[in-house]
C-alpha positions in Angstrom: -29.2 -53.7 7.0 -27.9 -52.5 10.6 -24.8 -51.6 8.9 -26.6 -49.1 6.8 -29.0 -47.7 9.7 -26.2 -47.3 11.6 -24.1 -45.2 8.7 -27.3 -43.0 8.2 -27.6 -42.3 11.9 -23.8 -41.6 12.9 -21.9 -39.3 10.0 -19.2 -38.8 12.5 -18.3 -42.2 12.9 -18.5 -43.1 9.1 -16.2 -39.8 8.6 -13.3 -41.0 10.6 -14.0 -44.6 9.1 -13.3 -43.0 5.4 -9.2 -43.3 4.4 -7.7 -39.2 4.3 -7.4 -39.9 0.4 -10.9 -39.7 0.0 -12.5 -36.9 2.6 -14.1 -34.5 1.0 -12.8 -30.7 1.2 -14.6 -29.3 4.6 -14.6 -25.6 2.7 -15.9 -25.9 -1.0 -17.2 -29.6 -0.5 -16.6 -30.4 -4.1 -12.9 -31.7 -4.5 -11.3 -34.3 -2.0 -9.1 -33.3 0.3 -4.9 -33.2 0.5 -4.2 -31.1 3.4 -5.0 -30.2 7.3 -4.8 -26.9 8.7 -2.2 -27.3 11.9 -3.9 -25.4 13.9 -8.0 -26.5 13.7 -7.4 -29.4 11.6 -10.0 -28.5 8.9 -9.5 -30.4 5.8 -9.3 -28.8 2.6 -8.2 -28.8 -1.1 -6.2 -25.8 -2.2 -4.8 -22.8 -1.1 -8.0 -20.9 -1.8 -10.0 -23.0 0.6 -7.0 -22.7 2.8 -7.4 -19.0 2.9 -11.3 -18.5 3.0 -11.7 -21.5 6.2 -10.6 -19.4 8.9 -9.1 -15.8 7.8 -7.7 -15.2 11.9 -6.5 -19.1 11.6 -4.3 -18.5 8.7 -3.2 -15.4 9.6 -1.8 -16.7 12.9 -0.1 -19.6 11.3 1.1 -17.6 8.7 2.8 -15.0 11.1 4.4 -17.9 13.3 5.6 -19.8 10.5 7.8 -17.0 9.0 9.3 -15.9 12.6 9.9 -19.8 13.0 11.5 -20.0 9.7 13.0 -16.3 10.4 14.7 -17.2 13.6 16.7 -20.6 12.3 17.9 -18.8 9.4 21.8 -18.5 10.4 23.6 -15.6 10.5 25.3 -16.1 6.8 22.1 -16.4 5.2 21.8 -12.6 5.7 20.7 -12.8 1.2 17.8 -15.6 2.1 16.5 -13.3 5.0 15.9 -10.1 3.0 14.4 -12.6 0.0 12.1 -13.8 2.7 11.2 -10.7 4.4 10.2 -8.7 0.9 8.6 -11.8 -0.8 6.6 -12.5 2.8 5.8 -8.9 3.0 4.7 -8.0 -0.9 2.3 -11.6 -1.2 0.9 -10.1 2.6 -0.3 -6.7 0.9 -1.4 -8.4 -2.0 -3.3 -11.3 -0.3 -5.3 -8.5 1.7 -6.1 -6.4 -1.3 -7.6 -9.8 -3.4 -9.2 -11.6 -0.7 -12.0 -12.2 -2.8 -10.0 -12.9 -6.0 -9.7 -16.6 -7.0 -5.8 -16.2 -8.0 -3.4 -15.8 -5.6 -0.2 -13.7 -6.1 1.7 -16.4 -5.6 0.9 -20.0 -6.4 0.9 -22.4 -3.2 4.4 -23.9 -4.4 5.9 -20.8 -3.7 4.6 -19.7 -1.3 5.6 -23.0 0.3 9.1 -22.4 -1.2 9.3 -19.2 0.8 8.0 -20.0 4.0 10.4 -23.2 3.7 13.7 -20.2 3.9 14.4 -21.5 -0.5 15.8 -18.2 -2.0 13.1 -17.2 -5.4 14.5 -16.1 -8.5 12.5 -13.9 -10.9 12.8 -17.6 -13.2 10.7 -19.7 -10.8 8.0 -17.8 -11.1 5.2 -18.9 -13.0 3.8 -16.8 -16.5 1.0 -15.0 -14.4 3.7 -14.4 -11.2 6.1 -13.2 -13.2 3.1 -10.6 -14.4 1.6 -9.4 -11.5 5.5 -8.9 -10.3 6.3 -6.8 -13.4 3.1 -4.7 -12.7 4.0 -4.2 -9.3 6.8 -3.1 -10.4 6.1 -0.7 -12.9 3.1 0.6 -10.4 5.9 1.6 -8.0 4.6 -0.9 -4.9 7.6 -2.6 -4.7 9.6 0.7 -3.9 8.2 0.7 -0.8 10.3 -2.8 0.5 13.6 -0.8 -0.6 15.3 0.7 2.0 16.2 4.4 0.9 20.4 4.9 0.5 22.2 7.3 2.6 24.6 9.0 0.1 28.4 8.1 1.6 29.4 11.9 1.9 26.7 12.3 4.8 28.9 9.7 7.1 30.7 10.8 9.6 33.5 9.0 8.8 33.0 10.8 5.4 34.7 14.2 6.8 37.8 12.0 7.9 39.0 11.0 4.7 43.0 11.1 4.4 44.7 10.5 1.5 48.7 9.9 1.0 50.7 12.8 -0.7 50.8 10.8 -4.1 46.7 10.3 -3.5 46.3 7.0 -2.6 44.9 6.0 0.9 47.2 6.0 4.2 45.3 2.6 5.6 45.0 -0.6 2.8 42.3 -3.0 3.3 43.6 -6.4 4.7 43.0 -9.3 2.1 40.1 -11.3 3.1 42.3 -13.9 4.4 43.9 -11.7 7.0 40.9 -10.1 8.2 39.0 -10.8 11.2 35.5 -11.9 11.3 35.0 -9.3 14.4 36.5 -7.1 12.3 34.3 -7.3 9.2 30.5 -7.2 11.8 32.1 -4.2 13.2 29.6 -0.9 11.8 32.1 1.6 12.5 34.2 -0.6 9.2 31.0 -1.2 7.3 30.9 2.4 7.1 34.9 2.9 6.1 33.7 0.4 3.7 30.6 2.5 2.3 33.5 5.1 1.2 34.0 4.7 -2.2 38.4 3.9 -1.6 41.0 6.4 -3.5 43.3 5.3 -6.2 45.6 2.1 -6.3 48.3 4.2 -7.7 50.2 7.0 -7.1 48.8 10.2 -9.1 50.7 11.8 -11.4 51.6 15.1 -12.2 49.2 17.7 -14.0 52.3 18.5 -16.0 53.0 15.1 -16.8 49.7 14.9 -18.2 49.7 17.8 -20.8 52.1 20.1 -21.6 49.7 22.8 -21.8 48.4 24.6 -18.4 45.2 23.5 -17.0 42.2 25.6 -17.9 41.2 28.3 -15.2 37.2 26.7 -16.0 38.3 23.2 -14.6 36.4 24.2 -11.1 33.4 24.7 -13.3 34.0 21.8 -15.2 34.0 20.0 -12.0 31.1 21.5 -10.5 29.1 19.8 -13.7 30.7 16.2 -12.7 30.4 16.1 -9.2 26.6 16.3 -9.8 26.0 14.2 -12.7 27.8 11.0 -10.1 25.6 12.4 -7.7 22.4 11.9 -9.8 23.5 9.2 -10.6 23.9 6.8 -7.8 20.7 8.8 -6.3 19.1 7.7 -9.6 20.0 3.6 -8.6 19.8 4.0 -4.9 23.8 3.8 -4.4 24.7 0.7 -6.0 25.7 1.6 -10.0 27.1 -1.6 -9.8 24.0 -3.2 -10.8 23.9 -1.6 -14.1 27.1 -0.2 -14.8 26.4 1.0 -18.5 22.9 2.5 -17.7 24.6 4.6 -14.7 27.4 5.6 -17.1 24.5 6.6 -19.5 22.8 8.6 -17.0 26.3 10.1 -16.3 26.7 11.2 -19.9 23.7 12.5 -20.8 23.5 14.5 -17.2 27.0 16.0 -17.2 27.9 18.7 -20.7 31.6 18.0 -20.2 31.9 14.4 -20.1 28.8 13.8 -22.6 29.1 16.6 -24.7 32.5 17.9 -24.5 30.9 21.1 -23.2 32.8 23.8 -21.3 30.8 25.9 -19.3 32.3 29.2 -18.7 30.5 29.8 -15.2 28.9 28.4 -12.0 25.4 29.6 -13.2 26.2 28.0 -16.4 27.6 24.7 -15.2 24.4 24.1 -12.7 21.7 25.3 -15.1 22.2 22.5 -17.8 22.4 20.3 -15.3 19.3 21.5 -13.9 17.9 21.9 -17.5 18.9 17.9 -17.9 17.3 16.7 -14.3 13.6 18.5 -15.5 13.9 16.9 -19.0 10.9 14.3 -19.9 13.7 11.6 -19.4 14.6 12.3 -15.5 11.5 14.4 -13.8 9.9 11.7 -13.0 13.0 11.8 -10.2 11.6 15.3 -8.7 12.1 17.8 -11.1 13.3 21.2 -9.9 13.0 20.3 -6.3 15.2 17.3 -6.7 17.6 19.2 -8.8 18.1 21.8 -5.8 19.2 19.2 -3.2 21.7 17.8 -5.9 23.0 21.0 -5.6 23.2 20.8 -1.8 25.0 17.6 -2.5 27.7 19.1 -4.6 28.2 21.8 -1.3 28.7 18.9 1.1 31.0 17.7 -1.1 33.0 20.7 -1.6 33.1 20.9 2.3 34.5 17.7 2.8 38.0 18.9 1.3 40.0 17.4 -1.6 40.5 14.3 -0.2 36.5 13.4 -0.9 36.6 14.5 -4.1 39.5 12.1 -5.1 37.7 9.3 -4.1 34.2 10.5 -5.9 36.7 10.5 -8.9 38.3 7.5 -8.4 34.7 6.4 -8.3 33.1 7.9 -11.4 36.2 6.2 -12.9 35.5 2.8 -11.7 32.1 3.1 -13.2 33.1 4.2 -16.5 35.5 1.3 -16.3 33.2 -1.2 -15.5 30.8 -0.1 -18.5 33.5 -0.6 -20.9 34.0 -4.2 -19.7 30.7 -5.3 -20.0 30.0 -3.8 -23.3 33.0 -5.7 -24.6 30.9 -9.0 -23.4 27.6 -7.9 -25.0 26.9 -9.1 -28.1 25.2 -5.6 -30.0 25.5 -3.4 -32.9 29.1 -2.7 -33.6 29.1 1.0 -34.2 27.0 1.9 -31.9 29.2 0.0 -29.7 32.7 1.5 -30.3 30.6 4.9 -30.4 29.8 4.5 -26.7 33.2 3.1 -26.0 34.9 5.9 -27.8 32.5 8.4 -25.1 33.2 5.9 -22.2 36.9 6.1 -23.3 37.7 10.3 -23.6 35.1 10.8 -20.5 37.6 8.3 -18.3 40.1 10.1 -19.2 39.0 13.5 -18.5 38.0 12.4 -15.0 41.7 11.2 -14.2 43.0 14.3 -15.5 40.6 16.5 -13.3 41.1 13.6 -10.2 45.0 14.9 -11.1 44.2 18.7 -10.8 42.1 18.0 -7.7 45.1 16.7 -6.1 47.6 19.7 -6.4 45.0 22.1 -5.4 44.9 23.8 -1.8 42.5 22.8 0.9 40.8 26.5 0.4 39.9 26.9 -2.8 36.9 24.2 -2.4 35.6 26.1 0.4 35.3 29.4 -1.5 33.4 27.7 -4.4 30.8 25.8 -2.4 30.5 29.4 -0.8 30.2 30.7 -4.6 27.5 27.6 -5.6 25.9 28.0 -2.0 24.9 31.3 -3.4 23.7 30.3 -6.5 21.2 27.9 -5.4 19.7 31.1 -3.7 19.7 33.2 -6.6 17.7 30.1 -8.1 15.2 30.1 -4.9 14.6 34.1 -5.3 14.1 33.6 -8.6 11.4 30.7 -8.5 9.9 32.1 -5.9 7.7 29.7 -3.5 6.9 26.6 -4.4 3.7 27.4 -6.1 6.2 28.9 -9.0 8.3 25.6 -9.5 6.0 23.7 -12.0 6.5 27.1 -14.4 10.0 27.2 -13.8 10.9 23.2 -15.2 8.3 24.3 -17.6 10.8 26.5 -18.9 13.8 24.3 -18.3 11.9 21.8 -20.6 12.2 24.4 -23.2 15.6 25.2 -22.9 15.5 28.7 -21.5 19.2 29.3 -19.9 20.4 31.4 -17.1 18.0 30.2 -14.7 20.4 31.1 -11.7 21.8 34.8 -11.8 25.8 34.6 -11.9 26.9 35.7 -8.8 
């Protein structure tokens, strides 16, 4: 009987008496208990109790837990960091947005997979994760944890590209071997690195190529090349490597020559389909007119940057197209549509070692003179459009296929 009185009169006493199986969750006082918050030791039963018990508690530990797990991450585990970081930082802006939801964006174990440095896959993600991901997604949230690409041809080192007289480079990388690990944290050779390299092997000859002479319209022909690649590795953020055949889609169906077999017979002609092609349905969604434009100002850098540049945008382009036809030969798909796009992928590659050729015989000058020449035809293009107010007519009637946009000059 004291025993009883005594339990009724000291709740604190029978608390700490009860085993830590069977103490009831201090938040929604309906389930027992399987965890203690570290830093006020408040018992509770999920993650959602975890979260509503003390919103400046969990915050705190939350914050210290990821620097601690952020500073013993070793310097080689530079993939797990940037996992971490976006994971850490997408289930932050999503935990504050649906505070008073009952689901979590991420379920507890992984969230506890994340904090503990494990590298996620799209796979170990639950049905509903795997969900609210692919909405984030297609909302666009997620672009804003992707660090925009700095195109390769706005380096410095960029304008000090030197090429051997048979085209290939002067300096070779060192194996991996043979190379210094000083050498590789160096920035100055990350960004020799960032330069797409020129060929393995000596060019050869125009005239060894075709006995015929080259076509006065191959300048134009290049003009239309120079900013379908550019579109393209804008389109995936630098790094076609991802998706080789898509970004050799994108090429094709951006550039008339390699696509199409077109052969435009002038500047204005040669930057109005591709202009015409970047306001389509398919690619506005990029930045339309506007977007187009500063393509255009990436084809002039380009041109500035002398031959040498544009042997190594080649070389390039070609390693794209040749990485699209390996990896259609492992997918398993319709067979002629697959040696349709092979026979494309095949005739564009080599068109672009026959014009990588040309480029290579041609004086320093003549690329100056025609960014001059496209410099002025962008501002034909402005005059014409007017201010900015006037752009949403003009791809209005790029969509419908009007031509001559951009007066020849």
């Amino acid at each position: 009987m004291a025993d009883s009185i005594a339990t009724s009169d000291a709740p604190s006493s029978s608390f700490q008496s009860t085993p830590p199986s069977r103490i009831i969750c201090r938040v929604c006082q309906k389930q027992f208990s399987q965890y203690t918050c570290p830093r006020c030791n408040t018992r509770y039963c999920s993650l959602h109790c975890y979260k509503s018990h003390s919103l400046r508690c969990t915050e705190s530990f939350m914050r210290e837990n990821v620097v601690d797990e952020l500073q013993q991450l070793r310097p080689d585990d530079e993939t797990k960091q940037k996992m971490l970081d976006i994971l850490k930082r997408f289930h932050s802006e999503e935990e504050m947005d649906d505070m008073d939801e009952d689901d979590s964006t991420l379920s507890e174990e992984t969230i506890h997979k994340v904090l503990s440095g494990w590298q996620i896959s799209f796979d170990d993600l639950s049905a509903e994760e795997k969900k609210r991901f692919q909405r984030a997604v297609a909302s666009g949230e997620l672009s804003k944890l992707i660090e925009p690409w700095e195109p390769w041809w706005f380096r410095p080192s960029a304008r000090t590209i030197c090429l051997s007289r048979e085209g290939t480079p002067l300096v070779q990388p060192l194996a991996k071997q043979e190379t210094n690990a000083s050498v590789l944290d160096d920035p100055e050779t990350d960004q020799l690195n960032d330069i797409p390299p020129g060929p393995e092997s000596p060019l050869l000859p125009v005239s060894k190529l075709s006995t015929n002479e080259p076509s006065p319209l191959l300048a134009l022909h290049l003009l239309d090349i120079i900013y379908s690649y550019c579109f393209a590795l804008r389109l995936y953020n630098g790094d076609w490597q991802s998706d080789p055949t898509g970004s050799a889609m994108v090429v094709l169906s951006m550039s008339s020559v390699l696509g199409q077999g077109g052969q435009p017979e002038t500047v204005s002609e040669a930057l109005s389909h591709c202009l015409q092609q970047t306001c389509s349905p398919a690619f506005r969604h990029m930045g339309g007119l506007q977007f187009g434009l500063g393509l255009v100002d990436d084809v002039v850098t380009l041109l500035l940057l002398s031959g040498s540049a544009l042997i190594c945008l080649l070389c390039d382009l070609r390693c794209l197209i040749q990485a699209s036809e390996r990896e259609l030969k492992s997918k398993k798909s319709q067979k002629s549509k697959r040696v349709e796009i092979k026979s494309k992928l095949k005739l564009a590659e080599r068109k672009i070692y026959f014009i990588m050729c040309w480029v290579h015989e041609q004086p320093g000058d003549a690329w100056t003179s025609l960014a001059a020449i496209v410099k002025a035809e962008k501002a034909s293009a402005m005059e014409f459009t007017g201010n900015r107010n006037k752009t949403p007519r003009m791809e209005k009637k790029m969509e419908a296929g009007v031509k001559a946009l951009i007066e020849e000059v």
